[in-house]
N, C-alpha and C positions, 0 to 999 in steps of 0.2 A: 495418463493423468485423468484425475476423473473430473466430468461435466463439474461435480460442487468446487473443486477444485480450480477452474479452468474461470469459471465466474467468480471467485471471489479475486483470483488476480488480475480482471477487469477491471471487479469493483474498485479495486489497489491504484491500479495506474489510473484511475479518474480524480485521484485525495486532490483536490484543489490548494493544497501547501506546494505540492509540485510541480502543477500549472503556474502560479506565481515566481517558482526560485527560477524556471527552467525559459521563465517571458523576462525574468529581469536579469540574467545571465545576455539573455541572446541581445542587449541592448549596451553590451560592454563595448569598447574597441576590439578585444579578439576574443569573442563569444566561443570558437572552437575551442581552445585553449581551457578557457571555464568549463565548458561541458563536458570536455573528457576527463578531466579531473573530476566532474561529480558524478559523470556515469561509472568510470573505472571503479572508485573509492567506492561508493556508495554499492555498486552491483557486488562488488568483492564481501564488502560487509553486510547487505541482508542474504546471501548466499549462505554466510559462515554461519552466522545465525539459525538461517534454517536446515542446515545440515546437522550441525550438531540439535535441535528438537528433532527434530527425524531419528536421528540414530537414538537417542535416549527413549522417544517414543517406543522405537521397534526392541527396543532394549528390556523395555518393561512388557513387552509381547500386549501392546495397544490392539491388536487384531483378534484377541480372546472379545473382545468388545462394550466389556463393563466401563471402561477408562474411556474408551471412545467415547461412548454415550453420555459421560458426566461432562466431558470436555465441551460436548455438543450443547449439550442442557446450561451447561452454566455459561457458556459465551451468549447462546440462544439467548436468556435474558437478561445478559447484561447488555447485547444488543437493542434489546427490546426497552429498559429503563434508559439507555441513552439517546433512543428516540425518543421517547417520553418528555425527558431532562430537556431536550434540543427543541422539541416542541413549543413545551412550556416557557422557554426563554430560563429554566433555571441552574443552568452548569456556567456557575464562576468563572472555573478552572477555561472552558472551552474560551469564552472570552479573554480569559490573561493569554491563552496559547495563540488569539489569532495576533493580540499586539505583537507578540513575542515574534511569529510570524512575519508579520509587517516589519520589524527592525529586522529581521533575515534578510528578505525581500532587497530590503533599501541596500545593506554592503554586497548583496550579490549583484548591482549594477555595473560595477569594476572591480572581480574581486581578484585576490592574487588565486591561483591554482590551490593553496593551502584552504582557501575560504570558503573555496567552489566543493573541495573536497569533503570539506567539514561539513558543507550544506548536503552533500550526498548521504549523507551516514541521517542527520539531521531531519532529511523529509523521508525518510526511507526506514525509522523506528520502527521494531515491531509492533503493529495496532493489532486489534481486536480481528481484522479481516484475514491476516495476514497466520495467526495463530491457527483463527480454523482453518485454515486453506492447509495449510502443514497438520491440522490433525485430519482432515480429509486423505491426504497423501498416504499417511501413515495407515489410515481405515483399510485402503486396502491391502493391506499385508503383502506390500509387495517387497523383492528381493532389497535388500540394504542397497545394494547401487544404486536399483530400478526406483527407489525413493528418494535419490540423490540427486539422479538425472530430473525427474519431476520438481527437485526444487530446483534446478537452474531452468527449466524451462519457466516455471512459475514468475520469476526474476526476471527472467526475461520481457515475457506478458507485463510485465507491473514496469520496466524501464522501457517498455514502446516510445512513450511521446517522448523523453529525453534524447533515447537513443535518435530517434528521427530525426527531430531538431540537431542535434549534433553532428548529422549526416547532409543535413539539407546546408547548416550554416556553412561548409564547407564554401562553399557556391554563392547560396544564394538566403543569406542569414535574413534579409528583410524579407524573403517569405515567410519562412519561419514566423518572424516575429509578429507578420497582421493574422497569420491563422491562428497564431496561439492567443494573441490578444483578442481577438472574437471568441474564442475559448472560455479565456480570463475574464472577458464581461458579462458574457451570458452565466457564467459560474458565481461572482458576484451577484448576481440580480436574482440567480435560484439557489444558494448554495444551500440554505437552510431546507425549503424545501425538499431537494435533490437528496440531502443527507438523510433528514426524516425517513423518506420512502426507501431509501437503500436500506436504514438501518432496522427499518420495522418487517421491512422485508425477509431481512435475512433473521433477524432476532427472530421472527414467526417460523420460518424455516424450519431452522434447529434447533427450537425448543421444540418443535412438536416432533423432528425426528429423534432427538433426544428421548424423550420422553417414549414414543414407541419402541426406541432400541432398548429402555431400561424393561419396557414391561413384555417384549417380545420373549 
């Protein structure tokens, strides 16, 4: 899998939606229980996701590299205007989604298995980072498996902090729960921040590779 690849499914397991579902899961009475429910469901479902954009990718032979490049260019700056947007304070939308958020948050306290599951599919949407990450996969033209394996490793990388937590609650769930809420606060007090520079970052990224691979 390649470096672009391997960083944006950093960038993935850091979405502060999943800090919060995965700190107020682990403050249920049987936190194990909820988490494996949103690791399982949720890891099952962006897998499927990304398997099938991989195969259709490799399908339209993405490794010729015109398609590549436009996938690059246009995510690049819609990366790039939604740091702008997030900057400026002007994306509505962002703000209805953290209430929306926050009522997740609150039933994932005690939730049944069904709840936990739902929130897995739920923080786990295809975003923007998650897209290139799979058109990077596909960039390099690698065998139709060798693309398949890359997306469950990817998956993987992106469900580290659940997975942990659901390993640790086994034992010792109030660990879990003070490291993830130092997690959870420090993410609060920078999120906007944090997000800017992630997302200007990468929007800079791959609009300027973009833009090279069209005029190469």
């Amino acid at each position: 899998m390649s470096l672009e690849a391997i960083g944006l499914a950093i960038a993935s397991a850091l979405r502060p939606t999943g800090f919060a579902a995965v700190y107020a899961m682990l403050s249920a009475p049987r936190p194990g229980r909820a988490l494996a429910a949103y690791v399982a469901v949720g890891f099952v479902w962006s897998c499927a996701v990304g398997l099938v954009v991989v195969s259709v990718l490799h399908g339209v032979g993405i490794s010729t590299g015109t398609v590549n490049a436009v996938i690059e260019l246009v995510g690049g700056v819609a990366a790039l205007g939604f740091a702008a947007g997030l900057a400026a304070d002007r994306l509505p939308r962002a703000r209805e989604s953290s209430v929306a958020d926050s009522r997740l948050v609150r039933r994932l306290r005690d939730p049944s298995p069904a709840v936990a599951a739902g929130a897995g599919v739920a923080t786990h949407l295809p975003g923007l980072f998650y897209l290139l990450g799979l058109n990077a996969i596909a960039a390099g033209d690698p065998k139709l498996v060798v693309g398949m394996i890359d997306v469950v490793i990817f998956n993987a990388i992106w469900f580290t902090i659940p997975a942990a937590a659901l390993v640790i609650s086994v034992r010792r769930p109030d660990v879990a729960r003070r490291a993830l809420q130092r997690i959870a606060e420090w993410m609060r007090r920078h999120q906007r921040p944090v997000l800017v520079a992630a997302f200007a970052v990468v929007g800079a990224y791959f609009t300027i590779k973009g833009v090279l691979d069209l005029t190469d």
